[in-house]
N, CA, C and O atoms as a DFTB+ gen file, in Angstrom:
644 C
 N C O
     1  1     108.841     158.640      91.402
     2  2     108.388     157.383      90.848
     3  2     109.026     156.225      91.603
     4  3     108.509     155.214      92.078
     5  1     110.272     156.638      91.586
     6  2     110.852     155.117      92.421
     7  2     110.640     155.020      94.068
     8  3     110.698     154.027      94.793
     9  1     110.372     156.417      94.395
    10  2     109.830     156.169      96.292
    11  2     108.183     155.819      96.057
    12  3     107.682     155.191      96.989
    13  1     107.485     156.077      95.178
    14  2     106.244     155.464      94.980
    15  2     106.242     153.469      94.992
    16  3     105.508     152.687      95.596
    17  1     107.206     153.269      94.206
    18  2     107.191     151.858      93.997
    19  2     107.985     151.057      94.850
    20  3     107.988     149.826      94.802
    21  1     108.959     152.040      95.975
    22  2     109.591     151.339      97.235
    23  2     108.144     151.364      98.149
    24  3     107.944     150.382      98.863
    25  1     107.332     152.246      98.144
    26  2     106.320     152.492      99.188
    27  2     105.164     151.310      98.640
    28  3     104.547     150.795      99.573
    29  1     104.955     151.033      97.872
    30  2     104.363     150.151      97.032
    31  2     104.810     148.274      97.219
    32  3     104.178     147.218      97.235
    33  1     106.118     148.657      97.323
    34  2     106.734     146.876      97.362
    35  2     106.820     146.334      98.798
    36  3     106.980     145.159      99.130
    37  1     106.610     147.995     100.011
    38  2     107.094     147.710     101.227
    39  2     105.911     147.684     101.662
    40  3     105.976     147.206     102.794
    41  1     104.207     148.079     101.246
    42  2     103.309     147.517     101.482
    43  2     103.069     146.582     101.539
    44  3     102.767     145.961     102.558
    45  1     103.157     146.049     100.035
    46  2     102.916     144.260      99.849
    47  2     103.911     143.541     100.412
    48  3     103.966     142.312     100.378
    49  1     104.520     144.089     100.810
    50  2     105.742     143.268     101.866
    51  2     104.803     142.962     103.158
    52  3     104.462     141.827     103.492
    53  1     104.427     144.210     103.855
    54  2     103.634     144.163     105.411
    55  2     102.499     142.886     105.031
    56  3     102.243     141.890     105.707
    57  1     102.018     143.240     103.907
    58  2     100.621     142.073     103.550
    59  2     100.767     140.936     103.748
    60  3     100.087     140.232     104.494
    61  1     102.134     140.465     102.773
    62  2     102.362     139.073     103.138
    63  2     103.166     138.844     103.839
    64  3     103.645     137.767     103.484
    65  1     103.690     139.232     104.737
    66  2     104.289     139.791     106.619
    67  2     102.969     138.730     107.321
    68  3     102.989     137.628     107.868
    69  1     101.907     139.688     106.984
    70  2     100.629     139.749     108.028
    71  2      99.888     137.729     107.846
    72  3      99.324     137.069     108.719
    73  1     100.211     137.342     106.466
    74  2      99.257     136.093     106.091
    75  2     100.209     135.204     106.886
    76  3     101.430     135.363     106.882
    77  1      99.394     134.012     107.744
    78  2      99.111     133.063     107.923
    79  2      99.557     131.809     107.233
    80  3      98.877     131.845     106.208
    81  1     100.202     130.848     107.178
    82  2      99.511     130.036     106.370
    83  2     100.077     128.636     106.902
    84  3     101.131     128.590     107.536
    85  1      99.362     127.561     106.625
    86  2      99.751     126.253     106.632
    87  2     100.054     125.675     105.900
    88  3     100.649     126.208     104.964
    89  1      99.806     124.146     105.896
    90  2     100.215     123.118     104.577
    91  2      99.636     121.664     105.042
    92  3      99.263     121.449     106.195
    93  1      99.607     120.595     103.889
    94  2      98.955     119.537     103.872
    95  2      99.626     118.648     102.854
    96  3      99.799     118.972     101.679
    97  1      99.920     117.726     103.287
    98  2     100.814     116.651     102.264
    99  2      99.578     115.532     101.580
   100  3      99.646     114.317     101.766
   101  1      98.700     116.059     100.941
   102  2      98.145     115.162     100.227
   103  2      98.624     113.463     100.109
   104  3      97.944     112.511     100.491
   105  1      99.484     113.426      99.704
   106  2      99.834     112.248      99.354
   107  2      99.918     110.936     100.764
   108  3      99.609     109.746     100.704
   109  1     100.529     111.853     102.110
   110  2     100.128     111.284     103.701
   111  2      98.818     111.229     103.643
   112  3      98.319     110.173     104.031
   113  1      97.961     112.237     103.191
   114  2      96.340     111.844     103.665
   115  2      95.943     110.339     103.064
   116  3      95.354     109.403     103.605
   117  1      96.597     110.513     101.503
   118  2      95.892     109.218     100.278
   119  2      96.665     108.095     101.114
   120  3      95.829     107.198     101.220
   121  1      97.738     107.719     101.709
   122  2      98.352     107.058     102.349
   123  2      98.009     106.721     103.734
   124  3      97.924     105.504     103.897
   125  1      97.793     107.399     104.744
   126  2      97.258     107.134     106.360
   127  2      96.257     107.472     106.300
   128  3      95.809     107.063     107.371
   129  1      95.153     108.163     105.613
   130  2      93.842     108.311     106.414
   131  2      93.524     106.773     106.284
   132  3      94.196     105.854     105.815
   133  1      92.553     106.797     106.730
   134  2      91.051     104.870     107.249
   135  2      90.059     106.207     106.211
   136  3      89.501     105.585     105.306
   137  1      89.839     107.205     106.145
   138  2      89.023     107.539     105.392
   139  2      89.005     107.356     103.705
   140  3      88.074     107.247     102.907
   141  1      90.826     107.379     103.506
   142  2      91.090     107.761     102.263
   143  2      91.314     106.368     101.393
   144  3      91.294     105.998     100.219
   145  1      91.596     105.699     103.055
   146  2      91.580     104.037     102.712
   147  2      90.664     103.197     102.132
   148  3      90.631     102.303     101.287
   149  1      89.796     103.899     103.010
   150  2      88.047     103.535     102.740
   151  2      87.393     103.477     101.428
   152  3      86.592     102.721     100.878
   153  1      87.939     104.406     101.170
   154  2      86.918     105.265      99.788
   155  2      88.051     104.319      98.479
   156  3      87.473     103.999      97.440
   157  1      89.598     103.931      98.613
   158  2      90.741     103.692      97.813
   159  2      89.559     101.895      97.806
   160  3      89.080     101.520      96.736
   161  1      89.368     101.268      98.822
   162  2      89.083      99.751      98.543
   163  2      87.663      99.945      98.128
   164  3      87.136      98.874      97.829
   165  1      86.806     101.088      98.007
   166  2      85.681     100.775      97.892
   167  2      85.684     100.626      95.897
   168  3      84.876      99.984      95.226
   169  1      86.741     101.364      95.444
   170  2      87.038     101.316      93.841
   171  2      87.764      99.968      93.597
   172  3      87.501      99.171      92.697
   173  1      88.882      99.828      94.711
   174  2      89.424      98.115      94.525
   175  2      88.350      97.365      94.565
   176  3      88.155      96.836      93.471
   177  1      87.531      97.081      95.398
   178  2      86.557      96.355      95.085
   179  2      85.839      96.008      93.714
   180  3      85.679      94.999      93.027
   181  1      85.494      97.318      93.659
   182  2      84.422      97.008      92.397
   183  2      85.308      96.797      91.261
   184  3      84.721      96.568      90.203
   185  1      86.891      96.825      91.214
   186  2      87.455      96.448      89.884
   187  2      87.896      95.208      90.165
   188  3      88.643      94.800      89.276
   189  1      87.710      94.337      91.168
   190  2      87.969      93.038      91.287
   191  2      86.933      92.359      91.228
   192  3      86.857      91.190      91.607
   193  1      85.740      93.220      90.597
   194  2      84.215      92.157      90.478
   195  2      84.389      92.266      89.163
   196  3      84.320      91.285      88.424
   197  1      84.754      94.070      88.529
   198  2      84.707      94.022      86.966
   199  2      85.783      92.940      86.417
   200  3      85.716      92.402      85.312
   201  1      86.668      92.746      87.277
   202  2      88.043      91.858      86.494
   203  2      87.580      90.256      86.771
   204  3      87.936      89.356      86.010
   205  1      86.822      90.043      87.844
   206  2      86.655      88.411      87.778
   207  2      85.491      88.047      86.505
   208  3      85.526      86.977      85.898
   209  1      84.334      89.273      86.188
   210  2      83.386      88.899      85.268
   211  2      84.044      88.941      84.069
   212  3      83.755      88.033      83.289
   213  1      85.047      89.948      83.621
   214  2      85.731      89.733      82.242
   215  2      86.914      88.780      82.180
   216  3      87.579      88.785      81.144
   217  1      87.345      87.739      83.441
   218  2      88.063      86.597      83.481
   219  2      86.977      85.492      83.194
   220  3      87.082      84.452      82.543
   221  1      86.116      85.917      83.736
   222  2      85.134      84.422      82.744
   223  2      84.954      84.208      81.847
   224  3      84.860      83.094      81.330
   225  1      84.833      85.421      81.303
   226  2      84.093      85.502      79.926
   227  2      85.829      85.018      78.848
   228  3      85.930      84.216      77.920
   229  1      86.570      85.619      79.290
   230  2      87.744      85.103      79.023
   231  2      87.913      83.062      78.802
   232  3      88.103      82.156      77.991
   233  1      87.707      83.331      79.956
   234  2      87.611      81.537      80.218
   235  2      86.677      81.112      78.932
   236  3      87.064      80.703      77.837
   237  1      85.557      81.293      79.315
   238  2      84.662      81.169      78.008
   239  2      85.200      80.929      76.604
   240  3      85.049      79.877      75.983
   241  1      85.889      82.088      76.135
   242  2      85.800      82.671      75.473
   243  2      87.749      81.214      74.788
   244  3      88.236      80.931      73.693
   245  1      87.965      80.962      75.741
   246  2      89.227      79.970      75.591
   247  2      88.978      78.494      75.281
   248  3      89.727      77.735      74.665
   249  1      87.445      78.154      75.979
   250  2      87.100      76.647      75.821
   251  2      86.372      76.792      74.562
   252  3      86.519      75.772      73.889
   253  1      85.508      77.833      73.877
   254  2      85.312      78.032      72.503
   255  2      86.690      78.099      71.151
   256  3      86.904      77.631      70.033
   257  1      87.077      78.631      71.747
   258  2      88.349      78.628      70.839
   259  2      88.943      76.937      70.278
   260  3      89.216      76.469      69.173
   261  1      88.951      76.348      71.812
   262  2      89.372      74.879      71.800
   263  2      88.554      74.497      70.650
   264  3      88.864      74.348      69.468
   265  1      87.168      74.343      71.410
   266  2      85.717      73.611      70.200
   267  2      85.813      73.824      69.097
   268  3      85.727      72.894      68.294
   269  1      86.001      74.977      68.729
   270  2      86.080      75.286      67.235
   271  2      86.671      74.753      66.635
   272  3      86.193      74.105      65.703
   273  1      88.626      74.799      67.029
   274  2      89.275      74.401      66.282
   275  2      89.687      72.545      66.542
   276  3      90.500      71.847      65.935
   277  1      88.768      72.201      67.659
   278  2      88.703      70.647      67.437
   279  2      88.154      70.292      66.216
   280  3      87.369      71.043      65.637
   281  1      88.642      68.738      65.570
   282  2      88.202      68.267      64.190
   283  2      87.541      67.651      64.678
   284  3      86.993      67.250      63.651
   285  1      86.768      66.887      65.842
   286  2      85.802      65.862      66.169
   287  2      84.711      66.860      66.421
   288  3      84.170      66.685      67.513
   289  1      84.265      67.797      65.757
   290  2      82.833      68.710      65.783
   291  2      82.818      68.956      63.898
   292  3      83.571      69.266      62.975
   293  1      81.006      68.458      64.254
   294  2      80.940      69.108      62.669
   295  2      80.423      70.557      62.219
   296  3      79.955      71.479      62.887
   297  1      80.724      70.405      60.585
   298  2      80.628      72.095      60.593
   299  2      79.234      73.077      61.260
   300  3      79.188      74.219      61.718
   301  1      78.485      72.311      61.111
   302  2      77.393      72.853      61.549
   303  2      77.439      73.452      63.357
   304  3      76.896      74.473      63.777
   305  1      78.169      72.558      64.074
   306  2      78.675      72.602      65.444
   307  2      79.472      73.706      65.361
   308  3      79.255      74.741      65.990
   309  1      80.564      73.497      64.466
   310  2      81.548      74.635      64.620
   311  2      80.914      75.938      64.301
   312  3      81.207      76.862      65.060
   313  1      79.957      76.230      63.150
   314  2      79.429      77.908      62.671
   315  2      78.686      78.052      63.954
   316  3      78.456      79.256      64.065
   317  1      78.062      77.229      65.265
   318  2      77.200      77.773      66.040
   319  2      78.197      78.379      66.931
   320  3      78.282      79.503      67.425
   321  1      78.968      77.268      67.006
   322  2      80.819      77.551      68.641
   323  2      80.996      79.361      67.802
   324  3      80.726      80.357      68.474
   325  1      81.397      79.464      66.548
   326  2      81.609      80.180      65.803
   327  2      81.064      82.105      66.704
   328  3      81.567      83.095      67.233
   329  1      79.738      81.507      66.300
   330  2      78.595      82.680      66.092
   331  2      78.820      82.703      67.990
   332  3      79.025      83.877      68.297
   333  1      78.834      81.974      69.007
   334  2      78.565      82.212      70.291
   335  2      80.075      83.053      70.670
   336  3      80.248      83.965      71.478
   337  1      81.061      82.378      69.771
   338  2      82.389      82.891      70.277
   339  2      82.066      84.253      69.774
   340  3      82.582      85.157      70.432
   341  1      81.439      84.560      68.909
   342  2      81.457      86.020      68.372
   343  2      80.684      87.031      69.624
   344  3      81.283      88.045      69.982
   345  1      79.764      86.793      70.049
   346  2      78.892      87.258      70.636
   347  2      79.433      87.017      72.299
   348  3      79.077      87.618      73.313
   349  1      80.117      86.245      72.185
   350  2      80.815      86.164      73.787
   351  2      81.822      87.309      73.631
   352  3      81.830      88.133      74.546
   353  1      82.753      87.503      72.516
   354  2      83.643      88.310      72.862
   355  2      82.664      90.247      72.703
   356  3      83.054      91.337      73.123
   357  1      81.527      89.924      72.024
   358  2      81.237      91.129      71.923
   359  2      80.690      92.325      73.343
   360  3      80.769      93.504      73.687
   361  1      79.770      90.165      74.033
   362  2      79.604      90.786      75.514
   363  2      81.134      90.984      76.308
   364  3      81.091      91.748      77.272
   365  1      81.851      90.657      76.139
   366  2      83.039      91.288      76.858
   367  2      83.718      92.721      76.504
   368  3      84.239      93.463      77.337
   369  1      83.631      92.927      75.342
   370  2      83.984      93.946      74.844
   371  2      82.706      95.362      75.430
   372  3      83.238      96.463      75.570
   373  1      81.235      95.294      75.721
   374  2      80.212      96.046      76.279
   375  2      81.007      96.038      77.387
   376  3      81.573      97.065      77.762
   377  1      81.150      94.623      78.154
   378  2      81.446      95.067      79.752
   379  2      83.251      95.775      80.145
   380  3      83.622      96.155      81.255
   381  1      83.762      95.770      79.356
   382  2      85.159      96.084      79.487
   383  2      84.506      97.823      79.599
   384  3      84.653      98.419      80.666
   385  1      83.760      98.554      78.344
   386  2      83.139      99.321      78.175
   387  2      82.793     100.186      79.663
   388  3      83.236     101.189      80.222
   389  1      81.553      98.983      79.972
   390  2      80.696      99.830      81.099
   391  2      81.354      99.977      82.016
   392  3      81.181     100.976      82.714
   393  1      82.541      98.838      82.400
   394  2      83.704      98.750      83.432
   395  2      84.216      99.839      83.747
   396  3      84.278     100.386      84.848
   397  1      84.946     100.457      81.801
   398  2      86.035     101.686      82.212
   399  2      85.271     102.526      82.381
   400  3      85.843     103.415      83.012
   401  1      83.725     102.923      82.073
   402  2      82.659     104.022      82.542
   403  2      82.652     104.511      84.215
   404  3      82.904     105.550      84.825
   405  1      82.187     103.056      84.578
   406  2      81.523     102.894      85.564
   407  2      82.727     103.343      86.772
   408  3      82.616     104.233      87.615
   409  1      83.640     102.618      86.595
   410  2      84.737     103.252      87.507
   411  2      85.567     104.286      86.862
   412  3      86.717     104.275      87.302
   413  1      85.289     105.402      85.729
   414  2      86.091     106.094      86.308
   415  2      84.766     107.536      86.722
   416  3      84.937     108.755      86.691
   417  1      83.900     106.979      86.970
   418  2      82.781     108.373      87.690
   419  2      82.635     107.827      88.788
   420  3      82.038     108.548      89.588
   421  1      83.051     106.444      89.328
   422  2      83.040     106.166      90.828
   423  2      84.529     106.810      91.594
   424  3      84.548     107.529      92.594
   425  1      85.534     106.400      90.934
   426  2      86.899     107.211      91.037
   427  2      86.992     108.667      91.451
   428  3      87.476     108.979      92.539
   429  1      86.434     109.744      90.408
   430  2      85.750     110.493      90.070
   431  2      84.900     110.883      91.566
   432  3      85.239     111.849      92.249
   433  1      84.102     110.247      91.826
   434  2      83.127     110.635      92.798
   435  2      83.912     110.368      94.476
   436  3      83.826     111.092      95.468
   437  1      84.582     109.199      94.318
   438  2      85.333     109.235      95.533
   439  2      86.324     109.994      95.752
   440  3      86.579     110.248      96.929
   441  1      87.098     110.528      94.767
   442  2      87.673     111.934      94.562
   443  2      87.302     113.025      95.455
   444  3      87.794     113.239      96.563
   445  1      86.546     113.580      94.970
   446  2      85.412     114.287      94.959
   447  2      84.820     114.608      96.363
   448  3      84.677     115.696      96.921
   449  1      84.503     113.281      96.794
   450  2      83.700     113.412      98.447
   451  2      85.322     113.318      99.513
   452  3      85.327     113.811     100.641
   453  1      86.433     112.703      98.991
   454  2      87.314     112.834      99.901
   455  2      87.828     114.275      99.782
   456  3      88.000     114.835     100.865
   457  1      88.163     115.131      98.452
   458  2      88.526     116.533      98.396
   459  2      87.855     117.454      99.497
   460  3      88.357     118.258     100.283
   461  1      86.610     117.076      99.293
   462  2      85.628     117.876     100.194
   463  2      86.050     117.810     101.786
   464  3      86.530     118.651     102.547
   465  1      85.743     116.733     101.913
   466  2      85.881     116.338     103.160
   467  2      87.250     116.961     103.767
   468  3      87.211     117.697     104.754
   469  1      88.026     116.745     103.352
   470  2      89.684     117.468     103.066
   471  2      89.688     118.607     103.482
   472  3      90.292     119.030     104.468
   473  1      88.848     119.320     102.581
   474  2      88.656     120.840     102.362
   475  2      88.107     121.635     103.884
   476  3      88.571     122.519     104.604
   477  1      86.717     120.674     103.898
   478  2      85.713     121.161     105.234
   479  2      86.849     121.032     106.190
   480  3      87.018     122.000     106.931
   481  1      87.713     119.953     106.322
   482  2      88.720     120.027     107.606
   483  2      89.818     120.915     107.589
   484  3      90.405     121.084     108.657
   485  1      90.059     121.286     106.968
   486  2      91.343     121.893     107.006
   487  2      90.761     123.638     106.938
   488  3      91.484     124.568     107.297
   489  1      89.407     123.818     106.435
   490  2      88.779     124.975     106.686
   491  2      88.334     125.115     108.147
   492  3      88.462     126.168     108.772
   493  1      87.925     124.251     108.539
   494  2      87.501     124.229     110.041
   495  2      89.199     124.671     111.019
   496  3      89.346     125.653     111.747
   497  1      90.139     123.720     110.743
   498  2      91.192     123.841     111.227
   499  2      91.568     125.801     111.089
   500  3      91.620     126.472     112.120
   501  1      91.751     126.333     109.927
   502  2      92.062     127.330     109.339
   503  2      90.968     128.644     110.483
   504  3      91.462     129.698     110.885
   505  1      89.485     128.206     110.799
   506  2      88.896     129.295     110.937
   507  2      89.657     129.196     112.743
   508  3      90.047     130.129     113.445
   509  1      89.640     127.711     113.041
   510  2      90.471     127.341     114.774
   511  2      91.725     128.495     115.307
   512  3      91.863     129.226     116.288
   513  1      92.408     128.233     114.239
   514  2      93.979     128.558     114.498
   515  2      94.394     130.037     113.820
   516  3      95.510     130.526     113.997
   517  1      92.899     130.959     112.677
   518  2      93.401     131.562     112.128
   519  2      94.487     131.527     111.081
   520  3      95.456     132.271     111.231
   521  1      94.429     130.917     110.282
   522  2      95.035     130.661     109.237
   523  2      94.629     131.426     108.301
   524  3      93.402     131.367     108.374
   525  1      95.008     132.335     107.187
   526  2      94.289     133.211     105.705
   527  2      94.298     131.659     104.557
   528  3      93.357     131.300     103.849
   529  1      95.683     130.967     104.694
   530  2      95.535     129.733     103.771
   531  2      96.085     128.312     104.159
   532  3      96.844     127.998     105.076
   533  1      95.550     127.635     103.305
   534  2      96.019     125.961     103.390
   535  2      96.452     125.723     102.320
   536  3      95.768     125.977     101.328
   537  1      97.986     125.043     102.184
   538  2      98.160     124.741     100.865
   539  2      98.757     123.662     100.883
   540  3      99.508     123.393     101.821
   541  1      98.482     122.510      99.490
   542  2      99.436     121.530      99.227
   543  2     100.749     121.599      99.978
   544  3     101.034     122.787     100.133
   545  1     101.702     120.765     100.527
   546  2     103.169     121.463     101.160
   547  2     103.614     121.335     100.107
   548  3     104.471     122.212      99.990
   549  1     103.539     120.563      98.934
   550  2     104.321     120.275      97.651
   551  2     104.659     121.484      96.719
   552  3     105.616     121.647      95.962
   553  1     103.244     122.535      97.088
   554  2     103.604     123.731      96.405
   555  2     104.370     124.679      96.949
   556  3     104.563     125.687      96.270
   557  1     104.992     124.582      98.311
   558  2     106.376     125.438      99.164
   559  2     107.902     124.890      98.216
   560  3     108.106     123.728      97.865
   561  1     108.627     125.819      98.010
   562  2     109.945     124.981      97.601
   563  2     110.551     124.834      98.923
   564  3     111.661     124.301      98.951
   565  1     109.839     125.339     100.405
   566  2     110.812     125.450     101.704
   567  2     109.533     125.492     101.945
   568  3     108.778     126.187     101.264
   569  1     109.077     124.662     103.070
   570  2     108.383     125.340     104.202
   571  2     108.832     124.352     105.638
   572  3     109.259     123.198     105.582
   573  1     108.603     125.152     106.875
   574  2     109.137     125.259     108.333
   575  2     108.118     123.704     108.517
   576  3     106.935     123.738     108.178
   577  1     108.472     122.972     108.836
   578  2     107.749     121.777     109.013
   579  2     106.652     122.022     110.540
   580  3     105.829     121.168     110.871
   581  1     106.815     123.037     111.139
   582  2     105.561     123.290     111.924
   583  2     103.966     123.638     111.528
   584  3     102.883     123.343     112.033
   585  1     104.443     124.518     110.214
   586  2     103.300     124.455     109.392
   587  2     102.390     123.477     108.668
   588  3     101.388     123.639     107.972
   589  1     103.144     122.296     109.108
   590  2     102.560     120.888     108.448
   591  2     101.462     120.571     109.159
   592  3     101.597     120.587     110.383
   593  1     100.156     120.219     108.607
   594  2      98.753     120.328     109.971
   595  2      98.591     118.810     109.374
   596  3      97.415     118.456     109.461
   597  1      99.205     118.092     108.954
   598  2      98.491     116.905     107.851
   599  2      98.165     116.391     108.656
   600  3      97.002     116.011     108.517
   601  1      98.981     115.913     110.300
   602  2      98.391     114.744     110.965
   603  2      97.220     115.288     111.981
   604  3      96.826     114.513     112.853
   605  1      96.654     116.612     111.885
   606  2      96.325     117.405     112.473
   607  2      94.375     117.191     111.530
   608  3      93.209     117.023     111.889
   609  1      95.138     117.344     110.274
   610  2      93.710     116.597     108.908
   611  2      93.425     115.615     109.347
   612  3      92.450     115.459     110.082
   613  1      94.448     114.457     108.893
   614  2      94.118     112.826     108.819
   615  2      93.380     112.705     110.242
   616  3      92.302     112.150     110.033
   617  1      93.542     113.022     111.677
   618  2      93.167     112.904     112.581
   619  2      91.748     113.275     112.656
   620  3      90.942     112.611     113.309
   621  1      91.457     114.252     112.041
   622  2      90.040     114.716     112.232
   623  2      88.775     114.281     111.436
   624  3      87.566     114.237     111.662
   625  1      89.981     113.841     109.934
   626  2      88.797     113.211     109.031
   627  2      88.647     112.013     109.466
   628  3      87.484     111.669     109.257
   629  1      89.356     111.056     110.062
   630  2      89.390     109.806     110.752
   631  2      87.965     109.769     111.789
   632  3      87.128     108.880     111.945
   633  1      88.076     110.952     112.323
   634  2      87.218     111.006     113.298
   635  2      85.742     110.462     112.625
   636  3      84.936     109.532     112.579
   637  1      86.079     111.846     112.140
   638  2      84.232     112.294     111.279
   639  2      83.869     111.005     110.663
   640  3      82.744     111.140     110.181
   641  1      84.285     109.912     110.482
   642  2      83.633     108.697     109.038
   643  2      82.773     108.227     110.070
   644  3      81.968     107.325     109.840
């Protein structure tokens, strides 16, 4: 039994003897790629359109406040300031809504097409050099810093945009 399970441990020894493997620092790609850059301002963007439209409405929503509680408007003035302030904050409250929707399936999607993209390269790299795997380097508690292909990624996805 126990030369069965030395013959057994000294197999899976030769196995992972025999594997290959590299590594990829994610966090260098989200940092130096122009690809990863790309895709990071294309979400800055659109939350600096969602944040200037819910700063207006803000604004808005501050010079009503004033009106209302000025005493040189009569009541009739004030229940309308009233009813618009209501309905101003309600349209802000929809777009805050569609805002946190909208970007987090654009987030989400730029995710998504950069993972890939990631993936296709570092698979391409892998079938080049013979590699069995690619892994996060974050998931090594040690690895030989030759195995690091990151600038070897960032370089290629740079290419491809």
């Amino acid at each position: 039994m126990k030369k069965a399970l030395l013959i057994l441990m000294c197999a899976s020894g030769l196995t992972f003897a025999q594997q290959k493997l590299a590594c990829v620092d994610s966090g260098r790609i989200l940092s130096e790629s122009k690809l990863a850059k790309q895709k990071q301002s294309a979400l800055i963007s659109k939350v600096q359109e969602y944040q200037k439209q819910l700063d207006d409405i803000n604004k808005k929503l501050e010079e009503l406040k004033k009106q209302i509680e000025s005493k040189a408007i009569s009541q009739q003035v004030k229940e309308q300031k009233i009813k618009e302030y209501q309905q101003t904050e309600a349209q802000g409250y929809e777009l805050q809504e569609k805002a946190n929707k909208e970007l987090a399936e654009l987030r989400s999607k730029l995710e998504g097409e950069l993972a890939s993209s990631v993936r296709s390269v570092a698979s391409d790299i892998a079938k080049q050099k013979g590699y069995t795997g690619i892994l996060d380097c974050n998931a090594f508690i040690y690895i030989d810093p030759q195995l690091d292909i990151t600038s070897e990624v960032i370089s290629k996805l740079d290419q491809g945009q």
